[in-house]
Backbone as a chain_set.jsonl record, in Angstrom:
{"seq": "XXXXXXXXXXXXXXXXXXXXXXXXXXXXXXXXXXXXXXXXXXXXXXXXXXXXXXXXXXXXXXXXXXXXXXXXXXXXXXXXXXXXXXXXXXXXXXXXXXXXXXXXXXXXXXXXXXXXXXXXXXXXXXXXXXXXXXXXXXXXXXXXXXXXXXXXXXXXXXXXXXXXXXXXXXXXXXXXXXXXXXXXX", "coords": {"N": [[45.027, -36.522, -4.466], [44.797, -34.907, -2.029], [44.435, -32.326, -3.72], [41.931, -33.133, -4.855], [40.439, -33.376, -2.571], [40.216, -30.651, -2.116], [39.187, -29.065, -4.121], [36.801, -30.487, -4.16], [35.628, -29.185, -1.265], [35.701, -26.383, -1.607], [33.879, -26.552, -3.517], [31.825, -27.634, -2.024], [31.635, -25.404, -0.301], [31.131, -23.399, -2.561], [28.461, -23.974, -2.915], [27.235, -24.2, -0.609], [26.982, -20.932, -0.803], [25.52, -19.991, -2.502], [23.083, -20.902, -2.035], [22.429, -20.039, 0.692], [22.576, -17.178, -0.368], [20.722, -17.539, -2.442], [18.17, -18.258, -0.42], [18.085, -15.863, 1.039], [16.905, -14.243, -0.77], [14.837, -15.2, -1.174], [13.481, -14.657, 1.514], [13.7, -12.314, 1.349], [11.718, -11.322, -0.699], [9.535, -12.649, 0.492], [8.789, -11.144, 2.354], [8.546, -8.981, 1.453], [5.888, -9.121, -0.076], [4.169, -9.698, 2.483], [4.422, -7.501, 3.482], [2.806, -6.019, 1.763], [0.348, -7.2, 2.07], [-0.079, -6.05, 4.658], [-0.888, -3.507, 4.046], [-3.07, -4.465, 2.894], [-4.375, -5.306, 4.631], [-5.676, -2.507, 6.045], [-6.398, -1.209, 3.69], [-9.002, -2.836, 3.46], [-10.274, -2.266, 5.979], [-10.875, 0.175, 5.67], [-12.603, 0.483, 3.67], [-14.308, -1.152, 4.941], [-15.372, 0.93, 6.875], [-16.356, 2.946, 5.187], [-19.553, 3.067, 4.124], [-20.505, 3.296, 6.551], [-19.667, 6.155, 7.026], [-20.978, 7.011, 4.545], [-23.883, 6.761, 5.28], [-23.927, 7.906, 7.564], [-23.607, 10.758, 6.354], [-25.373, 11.234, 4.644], [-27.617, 11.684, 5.484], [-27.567, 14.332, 6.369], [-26.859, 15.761, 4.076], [-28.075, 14.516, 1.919], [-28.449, 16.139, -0.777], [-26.219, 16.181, -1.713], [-25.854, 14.518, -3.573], [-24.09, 13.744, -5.904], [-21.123, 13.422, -5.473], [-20.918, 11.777, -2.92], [-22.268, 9.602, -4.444], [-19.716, 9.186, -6.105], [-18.044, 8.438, -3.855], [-18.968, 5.985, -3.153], [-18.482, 4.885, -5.641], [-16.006, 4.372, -6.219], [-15.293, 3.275, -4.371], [-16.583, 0.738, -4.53], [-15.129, -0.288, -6.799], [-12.5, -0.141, -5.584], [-12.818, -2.646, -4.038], [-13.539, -4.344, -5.93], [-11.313, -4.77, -7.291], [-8.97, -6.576, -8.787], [-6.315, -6.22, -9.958], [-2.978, -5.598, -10.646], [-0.332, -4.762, -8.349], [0.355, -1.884, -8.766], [-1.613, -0.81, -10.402], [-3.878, -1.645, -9.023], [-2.932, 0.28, -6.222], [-3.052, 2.784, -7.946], [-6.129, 2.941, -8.026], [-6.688, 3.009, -5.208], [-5.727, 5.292, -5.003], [-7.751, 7.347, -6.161], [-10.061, 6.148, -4.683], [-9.016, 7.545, -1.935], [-8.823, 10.355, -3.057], [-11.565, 10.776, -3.608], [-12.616, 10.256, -0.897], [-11.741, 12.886, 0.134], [-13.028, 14.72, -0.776], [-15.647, 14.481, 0.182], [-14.716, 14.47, 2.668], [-14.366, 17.305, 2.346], [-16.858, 18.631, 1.911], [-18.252, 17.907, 4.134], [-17.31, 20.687, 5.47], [-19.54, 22.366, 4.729], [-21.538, 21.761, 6.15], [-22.58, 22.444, 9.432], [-24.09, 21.356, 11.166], [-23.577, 19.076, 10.515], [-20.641, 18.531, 10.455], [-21.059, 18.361, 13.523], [-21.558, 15.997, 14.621], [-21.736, 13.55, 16.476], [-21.586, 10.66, 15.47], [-20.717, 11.385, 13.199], [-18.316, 12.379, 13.207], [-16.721, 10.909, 15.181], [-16.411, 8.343, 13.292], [-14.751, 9.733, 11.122], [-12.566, 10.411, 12.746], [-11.664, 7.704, 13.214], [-11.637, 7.229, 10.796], [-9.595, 8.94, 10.004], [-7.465, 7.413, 11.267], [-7.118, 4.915, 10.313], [-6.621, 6.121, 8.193], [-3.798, 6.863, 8.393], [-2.298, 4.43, 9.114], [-2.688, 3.462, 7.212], [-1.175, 4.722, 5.617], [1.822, 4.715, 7.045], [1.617, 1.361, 6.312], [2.314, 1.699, 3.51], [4.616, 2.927, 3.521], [6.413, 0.917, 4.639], [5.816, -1.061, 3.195], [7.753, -0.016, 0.775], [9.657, 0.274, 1.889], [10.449, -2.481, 2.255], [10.285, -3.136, -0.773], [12.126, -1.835, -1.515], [14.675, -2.454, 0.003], [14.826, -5.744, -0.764], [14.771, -5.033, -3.805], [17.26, -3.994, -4.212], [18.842, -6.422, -3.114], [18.054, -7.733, -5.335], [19.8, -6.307, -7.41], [22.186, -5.793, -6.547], [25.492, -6.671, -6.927], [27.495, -9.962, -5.449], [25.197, -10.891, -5.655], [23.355, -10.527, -7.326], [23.671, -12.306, -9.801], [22.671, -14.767, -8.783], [20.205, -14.397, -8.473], [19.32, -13.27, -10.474], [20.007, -16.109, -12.458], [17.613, -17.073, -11.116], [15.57, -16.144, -11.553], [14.454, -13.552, -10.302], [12.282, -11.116, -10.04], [11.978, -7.622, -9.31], [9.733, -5.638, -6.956], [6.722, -3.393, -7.352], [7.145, 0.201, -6.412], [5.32, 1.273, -4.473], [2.986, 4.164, -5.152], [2.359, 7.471, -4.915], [0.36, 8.964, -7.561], [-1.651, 10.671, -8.327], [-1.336, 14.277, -9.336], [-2.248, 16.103, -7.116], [-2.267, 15.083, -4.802], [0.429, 15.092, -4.289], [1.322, 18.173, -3.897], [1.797, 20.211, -1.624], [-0.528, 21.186, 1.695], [-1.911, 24.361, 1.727], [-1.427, 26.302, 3.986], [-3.983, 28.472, 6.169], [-4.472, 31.207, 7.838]], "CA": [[44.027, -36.739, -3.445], [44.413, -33.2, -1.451], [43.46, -31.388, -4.804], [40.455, -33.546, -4.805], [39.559, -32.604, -1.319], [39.739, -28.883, -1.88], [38.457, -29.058, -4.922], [35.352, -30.284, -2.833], [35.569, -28.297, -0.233], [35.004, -25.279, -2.596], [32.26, -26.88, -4.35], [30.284, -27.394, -1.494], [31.331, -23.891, -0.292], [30.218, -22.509, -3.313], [26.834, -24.762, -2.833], [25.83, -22.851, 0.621], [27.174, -19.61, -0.544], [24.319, -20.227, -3.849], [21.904, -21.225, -0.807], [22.951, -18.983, 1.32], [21.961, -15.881, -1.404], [18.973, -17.531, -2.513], [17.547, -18.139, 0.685], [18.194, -14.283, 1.276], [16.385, -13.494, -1.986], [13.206, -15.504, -0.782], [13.17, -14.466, 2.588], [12.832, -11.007, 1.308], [10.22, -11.597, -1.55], [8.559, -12.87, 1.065], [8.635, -10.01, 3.617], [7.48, -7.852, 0.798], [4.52, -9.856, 0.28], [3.465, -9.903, 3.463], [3.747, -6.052, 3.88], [1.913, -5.659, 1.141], [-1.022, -7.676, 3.0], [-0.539, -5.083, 5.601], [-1.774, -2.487, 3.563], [-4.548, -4.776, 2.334], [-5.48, -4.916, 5.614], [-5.533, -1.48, 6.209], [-7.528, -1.132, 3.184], [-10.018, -3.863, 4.042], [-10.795, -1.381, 6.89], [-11.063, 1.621, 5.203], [-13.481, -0.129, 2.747], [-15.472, -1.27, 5.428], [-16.06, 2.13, 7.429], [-16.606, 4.433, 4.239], [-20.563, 3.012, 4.255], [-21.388, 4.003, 7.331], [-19.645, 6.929, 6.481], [-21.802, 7.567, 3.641], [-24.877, 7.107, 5.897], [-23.887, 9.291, 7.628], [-23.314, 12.193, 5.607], [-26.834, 11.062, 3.784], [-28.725, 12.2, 6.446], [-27.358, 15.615, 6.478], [-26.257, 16.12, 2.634], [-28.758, 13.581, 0.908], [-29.087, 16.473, -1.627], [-25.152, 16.049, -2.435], [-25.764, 13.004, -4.696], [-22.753, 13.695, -6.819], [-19.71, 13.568, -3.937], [-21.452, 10.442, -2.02], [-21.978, 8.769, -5.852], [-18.392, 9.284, -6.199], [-17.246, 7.759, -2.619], [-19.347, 4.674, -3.36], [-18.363, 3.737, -7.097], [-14.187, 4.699, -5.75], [-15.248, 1.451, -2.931], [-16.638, -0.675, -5.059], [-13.999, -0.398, -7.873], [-11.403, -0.438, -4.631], [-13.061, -3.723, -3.385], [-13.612, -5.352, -6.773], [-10.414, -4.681, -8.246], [-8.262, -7.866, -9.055], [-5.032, -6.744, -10.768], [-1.634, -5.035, -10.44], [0.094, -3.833, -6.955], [0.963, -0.801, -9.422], [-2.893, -0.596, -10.246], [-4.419, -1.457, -7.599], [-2.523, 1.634, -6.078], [-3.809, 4.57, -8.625], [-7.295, 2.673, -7.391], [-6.526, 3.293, -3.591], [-5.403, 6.997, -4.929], [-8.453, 7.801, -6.48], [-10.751, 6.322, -3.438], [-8.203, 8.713, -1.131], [-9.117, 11.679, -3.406], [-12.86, 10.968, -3.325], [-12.767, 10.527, 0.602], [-11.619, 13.807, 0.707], [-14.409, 15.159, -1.335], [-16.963, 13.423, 1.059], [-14.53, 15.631, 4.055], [-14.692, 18.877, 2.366], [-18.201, 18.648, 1.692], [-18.299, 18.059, 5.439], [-17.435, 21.857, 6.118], [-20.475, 22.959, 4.023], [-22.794, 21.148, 7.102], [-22.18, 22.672, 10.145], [-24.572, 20.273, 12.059], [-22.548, 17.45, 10.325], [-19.514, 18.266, 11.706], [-20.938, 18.452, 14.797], [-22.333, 14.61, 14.583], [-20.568, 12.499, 17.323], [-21.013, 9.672, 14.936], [-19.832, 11.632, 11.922], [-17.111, 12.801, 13.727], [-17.001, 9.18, 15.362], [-16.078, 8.047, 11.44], [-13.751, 10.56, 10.544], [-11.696, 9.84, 13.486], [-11.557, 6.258, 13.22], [-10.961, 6.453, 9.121], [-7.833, 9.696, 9.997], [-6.522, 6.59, 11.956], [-7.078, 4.152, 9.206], [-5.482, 6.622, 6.521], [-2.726, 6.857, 9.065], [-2.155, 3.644, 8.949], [-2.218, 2.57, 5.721], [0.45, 5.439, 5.209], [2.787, 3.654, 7.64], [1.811, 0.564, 5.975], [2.922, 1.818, 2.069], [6.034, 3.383, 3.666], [7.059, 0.103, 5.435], [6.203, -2.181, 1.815], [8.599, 0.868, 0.15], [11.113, -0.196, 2.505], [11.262, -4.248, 2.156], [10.445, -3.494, -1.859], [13.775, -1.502, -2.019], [15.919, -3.49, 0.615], [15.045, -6.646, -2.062], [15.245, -4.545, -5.254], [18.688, -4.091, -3.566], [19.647, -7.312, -3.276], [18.87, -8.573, -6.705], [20.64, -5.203, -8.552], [23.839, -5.817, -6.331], [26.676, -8.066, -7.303], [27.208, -11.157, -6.052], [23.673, -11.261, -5.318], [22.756, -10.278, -8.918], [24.333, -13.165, -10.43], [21.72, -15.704, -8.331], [19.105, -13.692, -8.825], [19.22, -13.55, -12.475], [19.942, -17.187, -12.754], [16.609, -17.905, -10.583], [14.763, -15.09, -12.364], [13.609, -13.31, -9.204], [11.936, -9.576, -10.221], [11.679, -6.23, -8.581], [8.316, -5.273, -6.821], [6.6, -2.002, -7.23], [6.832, 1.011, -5.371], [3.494, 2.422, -4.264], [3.35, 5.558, -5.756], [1.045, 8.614, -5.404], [-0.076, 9.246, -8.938], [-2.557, 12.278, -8.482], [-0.537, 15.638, -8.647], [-2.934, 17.581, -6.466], [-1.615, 14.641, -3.751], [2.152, 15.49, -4.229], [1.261, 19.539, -3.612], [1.544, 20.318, 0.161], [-1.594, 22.04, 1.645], [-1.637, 25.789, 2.121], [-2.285, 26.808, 5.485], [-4.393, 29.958, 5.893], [-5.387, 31.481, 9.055]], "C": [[43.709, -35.442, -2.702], [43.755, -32.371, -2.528], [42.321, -31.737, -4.791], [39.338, -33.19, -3.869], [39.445, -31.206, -1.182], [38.698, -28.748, -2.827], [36.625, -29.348, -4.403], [34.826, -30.045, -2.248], [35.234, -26.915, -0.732], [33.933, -25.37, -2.974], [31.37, -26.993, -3.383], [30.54, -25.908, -0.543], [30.647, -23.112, -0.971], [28.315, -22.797, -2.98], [26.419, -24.022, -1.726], [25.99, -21.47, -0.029], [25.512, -19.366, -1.343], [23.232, -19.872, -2.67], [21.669, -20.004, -0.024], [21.953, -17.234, 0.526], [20.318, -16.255, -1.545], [17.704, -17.388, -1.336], [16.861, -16.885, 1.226], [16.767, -13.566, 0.308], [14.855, -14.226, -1.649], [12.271, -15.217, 0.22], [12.716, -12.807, 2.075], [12.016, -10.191, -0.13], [9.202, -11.618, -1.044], [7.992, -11.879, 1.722], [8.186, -8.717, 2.599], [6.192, -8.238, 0.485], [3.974, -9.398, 1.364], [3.532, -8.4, 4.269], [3.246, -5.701, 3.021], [0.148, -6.148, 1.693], [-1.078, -7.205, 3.727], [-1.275, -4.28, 4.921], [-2.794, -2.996, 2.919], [-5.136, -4.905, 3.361], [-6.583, -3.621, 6.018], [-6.818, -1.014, 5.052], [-8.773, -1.988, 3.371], [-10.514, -2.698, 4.921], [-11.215, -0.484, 6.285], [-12.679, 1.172, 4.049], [-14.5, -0.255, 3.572], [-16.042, -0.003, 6.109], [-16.428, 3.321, 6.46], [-18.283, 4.018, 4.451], [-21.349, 3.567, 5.411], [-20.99, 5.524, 7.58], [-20.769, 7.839, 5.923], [-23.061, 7.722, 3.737], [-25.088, 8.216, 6.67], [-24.377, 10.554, 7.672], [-24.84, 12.217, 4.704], [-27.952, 11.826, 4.57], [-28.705, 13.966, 6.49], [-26.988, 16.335, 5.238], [-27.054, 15.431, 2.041], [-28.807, 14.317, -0.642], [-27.658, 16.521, -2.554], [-24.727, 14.713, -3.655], [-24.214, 13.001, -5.137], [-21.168, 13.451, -5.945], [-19.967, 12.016, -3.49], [-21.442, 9.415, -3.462], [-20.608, 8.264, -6.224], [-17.53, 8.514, -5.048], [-17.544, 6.31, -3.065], [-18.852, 4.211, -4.19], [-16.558, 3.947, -6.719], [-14.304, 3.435, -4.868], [-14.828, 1.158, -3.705], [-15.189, -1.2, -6.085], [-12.654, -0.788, -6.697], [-11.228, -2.243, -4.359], [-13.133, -4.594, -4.198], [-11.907, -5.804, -7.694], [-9.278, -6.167, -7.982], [-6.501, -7.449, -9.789], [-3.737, -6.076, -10.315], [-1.542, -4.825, -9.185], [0.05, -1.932, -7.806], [-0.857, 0.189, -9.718], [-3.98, -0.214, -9.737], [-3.834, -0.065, -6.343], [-3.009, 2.989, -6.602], [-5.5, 3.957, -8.298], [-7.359, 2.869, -6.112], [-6.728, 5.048, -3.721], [-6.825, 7.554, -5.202], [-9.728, 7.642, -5.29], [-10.635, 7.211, -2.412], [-9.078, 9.762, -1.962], [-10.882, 11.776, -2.954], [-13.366, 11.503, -1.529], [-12.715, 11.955, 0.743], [-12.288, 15.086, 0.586], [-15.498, 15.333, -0.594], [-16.068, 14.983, 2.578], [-14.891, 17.035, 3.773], [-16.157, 19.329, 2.457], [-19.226, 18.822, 2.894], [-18.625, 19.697, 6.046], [-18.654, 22.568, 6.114], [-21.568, 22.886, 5.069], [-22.039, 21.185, 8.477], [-23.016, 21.648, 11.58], [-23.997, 18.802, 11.817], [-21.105, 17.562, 11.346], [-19.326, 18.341, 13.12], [-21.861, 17.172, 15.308], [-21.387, 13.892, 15.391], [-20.261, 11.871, 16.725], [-20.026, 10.124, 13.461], [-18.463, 11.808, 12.519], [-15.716, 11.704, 14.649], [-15.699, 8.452, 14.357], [-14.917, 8.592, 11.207], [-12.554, 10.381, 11.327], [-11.055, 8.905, 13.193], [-10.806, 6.45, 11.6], [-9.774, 7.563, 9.133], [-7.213, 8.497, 10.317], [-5.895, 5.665, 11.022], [-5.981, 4.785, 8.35], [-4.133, 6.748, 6.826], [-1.595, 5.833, 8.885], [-1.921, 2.687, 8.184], [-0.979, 3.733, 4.897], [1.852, 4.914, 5.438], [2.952, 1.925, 6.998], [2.403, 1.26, 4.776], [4.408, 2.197, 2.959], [7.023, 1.587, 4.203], [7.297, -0.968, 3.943], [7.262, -1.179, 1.249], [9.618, 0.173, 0.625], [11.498, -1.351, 2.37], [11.095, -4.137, 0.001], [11.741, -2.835, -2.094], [15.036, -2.386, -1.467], [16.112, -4.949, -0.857], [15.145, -6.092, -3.34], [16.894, -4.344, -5.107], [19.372, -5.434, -4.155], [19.348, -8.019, -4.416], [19.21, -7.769, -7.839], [22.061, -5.572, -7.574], [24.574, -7.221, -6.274], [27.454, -8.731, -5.738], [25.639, -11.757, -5.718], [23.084, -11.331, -6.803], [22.532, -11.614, -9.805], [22.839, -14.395, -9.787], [20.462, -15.187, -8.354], [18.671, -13.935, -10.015], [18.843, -15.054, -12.897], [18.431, -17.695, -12.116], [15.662, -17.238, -10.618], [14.052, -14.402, -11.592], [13.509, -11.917, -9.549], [11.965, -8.732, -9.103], [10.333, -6.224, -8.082], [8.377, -3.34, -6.936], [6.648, -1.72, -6.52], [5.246, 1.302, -5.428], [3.819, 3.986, -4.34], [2.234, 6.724, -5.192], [1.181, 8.874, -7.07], [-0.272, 10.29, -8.618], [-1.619, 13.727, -7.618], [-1.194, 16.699, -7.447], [-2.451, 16.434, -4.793], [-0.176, 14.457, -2.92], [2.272, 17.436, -3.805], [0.981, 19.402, -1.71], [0.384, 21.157, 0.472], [-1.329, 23.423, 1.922], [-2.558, 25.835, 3.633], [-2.92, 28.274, 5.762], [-4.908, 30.477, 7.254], [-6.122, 33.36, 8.858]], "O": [[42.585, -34.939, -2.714], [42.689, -31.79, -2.328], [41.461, -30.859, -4.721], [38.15, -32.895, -3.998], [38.754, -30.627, -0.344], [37.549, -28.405, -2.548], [35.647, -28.602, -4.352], [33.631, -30.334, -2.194], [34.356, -26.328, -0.099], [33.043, -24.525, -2.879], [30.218, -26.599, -3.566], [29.526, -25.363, -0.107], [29.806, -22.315, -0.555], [27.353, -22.037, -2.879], [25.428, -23.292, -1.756], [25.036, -20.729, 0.204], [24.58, -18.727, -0.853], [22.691, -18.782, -2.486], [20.786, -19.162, -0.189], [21.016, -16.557, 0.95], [19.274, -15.75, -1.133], [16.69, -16.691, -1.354], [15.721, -16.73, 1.664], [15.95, -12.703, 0.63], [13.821, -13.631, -1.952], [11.043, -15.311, 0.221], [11.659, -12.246, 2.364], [11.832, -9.009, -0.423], [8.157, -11.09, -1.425], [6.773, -11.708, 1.702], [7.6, -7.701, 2.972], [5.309, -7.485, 0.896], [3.133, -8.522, 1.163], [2.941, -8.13, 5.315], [2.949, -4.534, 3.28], [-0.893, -5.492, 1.644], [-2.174, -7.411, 4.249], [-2.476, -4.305, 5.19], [-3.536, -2.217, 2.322], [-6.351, -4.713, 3.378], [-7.796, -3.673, 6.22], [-7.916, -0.583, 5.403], [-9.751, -1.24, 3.405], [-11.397, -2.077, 4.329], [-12.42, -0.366, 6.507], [-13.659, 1.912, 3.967], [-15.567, 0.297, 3.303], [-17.247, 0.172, 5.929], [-16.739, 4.444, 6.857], [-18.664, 4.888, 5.235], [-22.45, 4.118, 5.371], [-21.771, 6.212, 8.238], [-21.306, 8.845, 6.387], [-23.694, 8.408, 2.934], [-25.925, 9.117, 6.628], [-25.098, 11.21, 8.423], [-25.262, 13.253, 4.19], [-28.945, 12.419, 4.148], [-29.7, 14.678, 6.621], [-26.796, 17.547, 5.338], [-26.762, 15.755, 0.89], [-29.077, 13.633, -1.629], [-27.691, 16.789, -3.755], [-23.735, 14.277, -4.239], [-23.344, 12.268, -4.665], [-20.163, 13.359, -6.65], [-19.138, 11.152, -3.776], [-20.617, 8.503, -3.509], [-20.393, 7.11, -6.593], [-16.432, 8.03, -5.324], [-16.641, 5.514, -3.32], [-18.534, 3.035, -4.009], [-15.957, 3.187, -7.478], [-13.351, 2.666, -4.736], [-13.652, 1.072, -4.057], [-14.504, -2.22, -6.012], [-11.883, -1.7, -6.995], [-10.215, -2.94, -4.406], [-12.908, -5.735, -3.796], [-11.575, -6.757, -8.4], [-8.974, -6.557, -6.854], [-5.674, -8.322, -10.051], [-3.673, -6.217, -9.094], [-2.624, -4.655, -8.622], [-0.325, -0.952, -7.162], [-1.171, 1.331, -9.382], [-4.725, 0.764, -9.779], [-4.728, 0.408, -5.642], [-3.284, 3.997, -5.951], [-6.252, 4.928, -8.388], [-8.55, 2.914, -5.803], [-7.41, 5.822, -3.05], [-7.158, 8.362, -4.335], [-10.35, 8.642, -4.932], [-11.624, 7.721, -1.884], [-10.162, 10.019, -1.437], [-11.361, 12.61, -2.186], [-14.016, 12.446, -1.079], [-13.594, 12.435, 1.459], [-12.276, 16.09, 1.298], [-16.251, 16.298, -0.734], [-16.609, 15.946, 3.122], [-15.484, 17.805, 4.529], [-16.504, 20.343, 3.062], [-20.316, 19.392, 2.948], [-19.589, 20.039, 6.731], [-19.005, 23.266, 7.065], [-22.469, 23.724, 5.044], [-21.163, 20.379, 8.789], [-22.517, 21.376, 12.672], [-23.951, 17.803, 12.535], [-20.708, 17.019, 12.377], [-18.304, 18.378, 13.805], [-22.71, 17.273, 16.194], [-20.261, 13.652, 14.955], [-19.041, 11.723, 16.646], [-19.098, 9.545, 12.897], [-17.537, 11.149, 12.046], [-14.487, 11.738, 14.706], [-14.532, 8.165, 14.62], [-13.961, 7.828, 11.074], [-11.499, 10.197, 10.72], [-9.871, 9.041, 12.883], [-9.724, 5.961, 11.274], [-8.866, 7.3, 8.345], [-6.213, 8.329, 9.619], [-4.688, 5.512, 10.836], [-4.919, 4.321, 7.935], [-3.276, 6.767, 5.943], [-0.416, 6.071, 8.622], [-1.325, 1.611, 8.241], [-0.223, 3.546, 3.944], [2.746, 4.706, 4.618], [4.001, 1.288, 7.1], [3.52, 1.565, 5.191], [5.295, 1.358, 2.803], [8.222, 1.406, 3.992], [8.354, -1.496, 3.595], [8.221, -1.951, 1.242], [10.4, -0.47, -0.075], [12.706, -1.583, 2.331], [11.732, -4.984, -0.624], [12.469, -3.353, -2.94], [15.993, -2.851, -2.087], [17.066, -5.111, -1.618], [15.727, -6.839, -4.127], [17.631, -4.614, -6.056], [20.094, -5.59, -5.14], [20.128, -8.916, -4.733], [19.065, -8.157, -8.998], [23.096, -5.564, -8.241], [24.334, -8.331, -5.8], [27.945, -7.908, -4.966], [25.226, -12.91, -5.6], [22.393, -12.26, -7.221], [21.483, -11.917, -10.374], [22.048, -14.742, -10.664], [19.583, -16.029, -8.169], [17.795, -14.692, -10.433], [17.799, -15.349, -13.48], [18.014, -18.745, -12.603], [14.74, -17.488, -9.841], [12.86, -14.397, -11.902], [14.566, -11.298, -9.427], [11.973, -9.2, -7.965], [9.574, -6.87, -8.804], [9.239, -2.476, -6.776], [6.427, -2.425, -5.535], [4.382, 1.474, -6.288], [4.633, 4.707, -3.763], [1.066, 6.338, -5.225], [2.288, 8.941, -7.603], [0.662, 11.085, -8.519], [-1.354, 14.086, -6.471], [-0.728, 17.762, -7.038], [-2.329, 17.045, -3.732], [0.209, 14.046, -1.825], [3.363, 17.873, -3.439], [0.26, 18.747, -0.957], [0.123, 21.965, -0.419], [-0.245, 23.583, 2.484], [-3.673, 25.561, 4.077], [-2.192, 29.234, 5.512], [-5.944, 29.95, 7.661], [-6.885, 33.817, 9.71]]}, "num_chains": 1, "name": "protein.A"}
């Protein structure tokens, strides 16, 4: 009769510990999720202020077709795109690079950069890019804490059994965004 009752007493120990883990392992699936919807916020924004952006800069560059062509089809592809976190990422990178196309292009127009509203813009979308930096760094951090807990043992073990994957990192892809800038005075 006592063997019976430990014997029980284990088993439903083991039963929360199970719980217990899994619980763990959903709670922070979840919390990567839902910093990944930070940085879709973040982009959402950035998406919406590149147009008036690109008005802008039309007024004072109209003859730059090729740069402004390039900001727009980097949106749309941003805004249409449907697939991977991993994907959808070298699509963020390549909108980033364009943007910065659209800034340099800036220097060339010395009455542009002296446009309240351009300047307005540029403000507002440094803040944005700011922001969606802090957001990727923060999904980095809940996709490793949970890549954590379902590579370490005894977490592994419930993991496995309840087939719960890794999420991506957000990466920079483009090498000319891994080079630090040169400063020149």
């Amino acid at each position: 009769m006592i063997s019976l009752i430990v014997i029980l007493v284990i088993g439903i120990m083991a039963a929360f510990w199970v719980i217990n883990i899994y619980n763990g392992l959903v709670r922070g699936r979840n919390e990567v999720k839902s910093s990944w919807s930070s940085i879709d916020v973040q982009l959402k924004r950035r998406h919406d202020l590149i147009p008036n952006l690109i008005e802008t800069v039309k007024g004072y560059a109209g003859h730059e077709r090729q740069t402004l062509e390039a900001v727009v089809n980097a949106r749309w592809q941003a805004i249409g795109f449907t697939g991977s976190m991993e994907e959808k990422a070298k699509v963020e990178n390549a909108l980033t690079s364009s943007l910065r196309s659209l800034f340099a292009l800036a220097e060339a127009y010395p009455q542009l950069k002296a446009n309240e509203n351009f300047l307005s813009l540029q403000e507002e979308l440094a803040a944005t890019e700011n922001k969606i930096g802090f957001a990727r760094q923060y999904y980095n951090d809940t996709a490793m804490r949970y890549k954590n807990r379902i590579e370490v043992f005894p977490s592994n073990l419930i993991a496995n059994m309840f087939a719960f994957q890794p999420e991506a990192f957000f990466q920079v892809d483009a090498a000319e965004e891994k080079i630090a800038p040169q400063v020149k005075f």
